[in-house]
N, C-alpha and C positions, 0 to 999 in steps of 0.2 A: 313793356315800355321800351325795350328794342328797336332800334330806329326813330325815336318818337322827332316829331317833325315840331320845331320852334317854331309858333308864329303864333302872332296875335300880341295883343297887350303884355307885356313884362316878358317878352321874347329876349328882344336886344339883353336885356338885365341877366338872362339865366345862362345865356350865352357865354357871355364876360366870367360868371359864376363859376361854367363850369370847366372852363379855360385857368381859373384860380384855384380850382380844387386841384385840377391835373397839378398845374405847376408845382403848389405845395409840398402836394404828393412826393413830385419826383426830387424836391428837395428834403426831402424826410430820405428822400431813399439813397442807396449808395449803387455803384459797380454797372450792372446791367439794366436793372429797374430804372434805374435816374435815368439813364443814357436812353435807353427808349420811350420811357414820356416826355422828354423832354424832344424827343423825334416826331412822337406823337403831336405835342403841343403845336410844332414850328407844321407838321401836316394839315393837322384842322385851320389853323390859319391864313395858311396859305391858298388852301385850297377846298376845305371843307362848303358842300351848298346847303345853308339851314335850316332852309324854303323846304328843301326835294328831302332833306337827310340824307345827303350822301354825298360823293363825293368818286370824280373816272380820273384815276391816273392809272401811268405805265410805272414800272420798274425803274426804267433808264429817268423818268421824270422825278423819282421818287431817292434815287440816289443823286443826282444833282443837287437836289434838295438839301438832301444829311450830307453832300461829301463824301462819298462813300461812292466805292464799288455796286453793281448790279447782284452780287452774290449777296453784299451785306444788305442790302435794301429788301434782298427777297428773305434774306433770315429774320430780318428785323422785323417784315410784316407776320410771318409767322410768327413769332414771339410777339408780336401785337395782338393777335388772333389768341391766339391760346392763352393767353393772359383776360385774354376777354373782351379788353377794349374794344376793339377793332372787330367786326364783321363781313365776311367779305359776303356779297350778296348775288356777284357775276363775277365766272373768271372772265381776265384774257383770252380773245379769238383772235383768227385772223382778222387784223384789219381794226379791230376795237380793245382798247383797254379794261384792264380791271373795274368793277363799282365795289365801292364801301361806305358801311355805315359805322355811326358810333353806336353802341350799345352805352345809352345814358343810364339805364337802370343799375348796369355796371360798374361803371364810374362814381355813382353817387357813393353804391354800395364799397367799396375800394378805397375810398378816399374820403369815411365818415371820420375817422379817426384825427384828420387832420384840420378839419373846421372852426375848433376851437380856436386853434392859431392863428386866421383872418381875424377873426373876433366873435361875440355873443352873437351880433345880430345878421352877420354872415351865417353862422352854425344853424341859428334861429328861419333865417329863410328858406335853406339848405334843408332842414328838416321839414318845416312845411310843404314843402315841394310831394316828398316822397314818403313820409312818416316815417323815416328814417333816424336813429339819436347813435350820438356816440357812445349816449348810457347805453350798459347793459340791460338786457330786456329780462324783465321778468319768467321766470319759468315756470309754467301753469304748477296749482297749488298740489295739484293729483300726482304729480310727477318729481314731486321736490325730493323727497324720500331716495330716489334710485339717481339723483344728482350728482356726478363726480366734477368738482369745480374743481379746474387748471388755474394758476394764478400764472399767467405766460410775463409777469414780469419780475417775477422773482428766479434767483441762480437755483433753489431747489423748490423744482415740480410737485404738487400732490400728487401720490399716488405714483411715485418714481417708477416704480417697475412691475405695473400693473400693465395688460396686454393694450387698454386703450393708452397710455402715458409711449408703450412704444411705437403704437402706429402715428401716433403725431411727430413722434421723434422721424419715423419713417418718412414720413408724409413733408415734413418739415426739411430732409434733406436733399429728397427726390424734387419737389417742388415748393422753393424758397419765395417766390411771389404768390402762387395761388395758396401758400400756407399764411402767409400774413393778411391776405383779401378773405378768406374764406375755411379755410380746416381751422382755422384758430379760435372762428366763433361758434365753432359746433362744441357741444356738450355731448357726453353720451348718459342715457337716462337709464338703458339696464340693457342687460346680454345676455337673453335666457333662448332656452329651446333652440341655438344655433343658430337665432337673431338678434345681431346688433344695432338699438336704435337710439339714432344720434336727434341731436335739437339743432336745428337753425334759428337765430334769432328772429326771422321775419319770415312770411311765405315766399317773399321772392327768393331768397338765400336757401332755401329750402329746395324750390324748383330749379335754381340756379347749380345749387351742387347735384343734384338729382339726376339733370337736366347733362350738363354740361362735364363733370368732374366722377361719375360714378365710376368708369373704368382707372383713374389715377387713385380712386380709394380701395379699388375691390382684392386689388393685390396683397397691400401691407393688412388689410383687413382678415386675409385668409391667414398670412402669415403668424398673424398675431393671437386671433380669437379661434382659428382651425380651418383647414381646408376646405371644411363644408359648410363654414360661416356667410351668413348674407346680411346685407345692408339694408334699414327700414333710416327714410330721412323722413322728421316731422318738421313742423316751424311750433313756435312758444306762442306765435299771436298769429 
């Protein structure tokens, strides 16, 4: 769902939609997070094409925009990227600008948490879109047994200082955005034979950490469960 292109019947609506999740979002958030969706936001608006999915600025375009310096504009896009939102799809050449897309699959997945807050029948479209919920998902009945639940909103953790409780602590401090989007909703379901395997709540969260975040887990991963520990990512549905 990467690039996925708006158009047709209930375009305009999902548009708007996901211009209110971003917002939300970077009003839930504090310090660096806020300040770049909300970079994000004033981007897709300005300049995003819905039609094509995508979207050619430069640098120098793109800091006039935020106010900002060329240096910050080019940090900022990378911290766009690696956070996920933002995909860049062509660099800068002589003579043409950068192209980028929104990773909406992204976005949805980032910003479930905050839906309620619009209201039910926002949260309720929002999930029909994607089958996405801000409930937690069930965890297949075969796999309940080897279940370690984290409650991440209480001050003491399950399982305080068990090797997986400190790779999240790791994980958590090395990467404070992709740990609240994404390590926060993995489970892990058991760690035998020098494989540790985690639960995504959905397949795309699955492919997504898989895909995208294996090298930012494989580190605290070794540290934690042993050198020669490796990563198995499932999804629950």
């Amino acid at each position: 769902m990467q690039n996925a292109r708006l158009t047709g019947p209930g375009a305009g609506a999902e548009k708007y939609d996901i211009l209110t999740a971003l917002a939300v979002k970077g009003l839930a958030s504090s310090g660096t997070l806020q300040t770049s969706i909300l970079r994000l936001v004033a981007l897709v608006t300005a300049r995003y094409n819905w039609i094509s999915g995508e979207m050619a600025i430069g640098q120098r375009e793109m800091a006039a925009l935020w106010s900002v310096d060329e240096r910050t504009a080019k940090r900022e896009t990378r911290r766009l990227i690696d956070t996920g939102f933002l995909v860049l799809k062509y660099r800068g050449v002589k003579g043409r600008v950068a192209v980028y897309s929104l990773d909406i699959s992204a976005i949805y997945s980032s910003t479930v948490d905050e839906w309620e807050k619009v209201g039910s029948d926002f949260a309720a479209r929002m999930t029909g879109r994607y089958g996405l919920s801000g409930q937690a998902v069930a965890t297949p009945a075969a796999a309940t047994a080897h279940v370690v639940h984290v409650d991440f909103t209480s001050g003491t953790r399950a399982g305080a200082f068990s090797p997986w409780e400190r790779m999240l602590r790791l994980l958590e401090d090395a990467h404070p955005a992709h740990f609240t989007s994404w390590y926060a909703r993995l489970t892990l379901l058991r760690a035998e034979h020098g494989v540790v395997t985690l639960c995504a709540p959905s397949r795309f969260a699955a492919q997504y950490v898989d895909t995208h975040l294996r090298r930012e887990i494989e580190h605290p991963l070794r540290v934690c469960f042993g050198p020669d520990a490796r990563c198995e990512i499932v999804s629950a549905v």
